[in-house]
N, C-alpha and C positions, 0 to 999 in steps of 0.2 A: 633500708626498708623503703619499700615504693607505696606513696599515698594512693586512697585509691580515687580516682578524679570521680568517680560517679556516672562515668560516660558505661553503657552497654558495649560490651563487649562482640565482636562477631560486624560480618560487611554492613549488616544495616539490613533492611527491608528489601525480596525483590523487585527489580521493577524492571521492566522492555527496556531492550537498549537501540531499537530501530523498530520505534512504531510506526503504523502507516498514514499519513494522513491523508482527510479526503478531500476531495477535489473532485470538480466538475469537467465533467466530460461530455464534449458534443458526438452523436453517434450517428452514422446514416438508416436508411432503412432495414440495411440486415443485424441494426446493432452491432456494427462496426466503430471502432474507435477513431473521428477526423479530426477530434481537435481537444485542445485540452486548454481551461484557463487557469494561468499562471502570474499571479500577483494583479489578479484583476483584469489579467491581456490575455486574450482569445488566441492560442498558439496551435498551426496546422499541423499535424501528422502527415511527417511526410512518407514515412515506409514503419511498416509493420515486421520485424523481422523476426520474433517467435510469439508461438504462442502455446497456451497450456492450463491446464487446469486442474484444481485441489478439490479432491472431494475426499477429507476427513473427518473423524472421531463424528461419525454418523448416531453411534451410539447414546451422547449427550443431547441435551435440550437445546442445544445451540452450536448444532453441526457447522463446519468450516466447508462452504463451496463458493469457489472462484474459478473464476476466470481472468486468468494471467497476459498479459502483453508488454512483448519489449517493443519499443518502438523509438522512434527517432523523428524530433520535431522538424521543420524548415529551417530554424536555427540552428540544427546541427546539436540539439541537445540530445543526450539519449535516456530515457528513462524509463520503469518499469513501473505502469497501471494495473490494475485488475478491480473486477467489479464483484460485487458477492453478490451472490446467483439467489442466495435469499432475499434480500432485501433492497437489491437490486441499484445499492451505494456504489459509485466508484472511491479508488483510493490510490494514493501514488507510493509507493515503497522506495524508501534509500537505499541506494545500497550503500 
């Protein structure tokens, strides 16, 4: 016979497994994304290479609208920004 520990059964609670966090983004006059800081250091965008945008579940109180960019720093980093079109935050996404 197996005791029973007291632990709940089942994975646990969910939670995001790639949330986005935000980050500051320098932008030119057309609200173009040139730079972004990265542990406190001002990092240039060197090329823009896609871009895109979310506009869902309109229907709720707190509609999801972005604007997506992959881009590539000077450093040869590559990462994925987007700003929400509400509120007008940027954010960097893991992938």
């Amino acid at each position: 016979m197996v005791t029973n520990s007291g632990k709940t059964e089942g994975p646990g609670p969910i939670r995001p497994l790639n949330p986005p966090e935000p980050v500051e983004v320098k932008v030119d006059r057309r609200q173009w994304p040139v730079a972004v800081v990265l542990k406190k250091k001002l990092v240039k965008i060197a090329q823009v290479h896609d871009l895109w945008e979310l506009d869902t579940e309109w229907w709720r109180p707190n509609p999801l609208t972005r604007r997506y960019y992959r881009v590539t720093t000077e450093s040869e980093q590559s990462m994925t920004i987007f700003r929400n079109l509400v509120s007008g935050e940027w954010y960097r996404q893991q992938a």
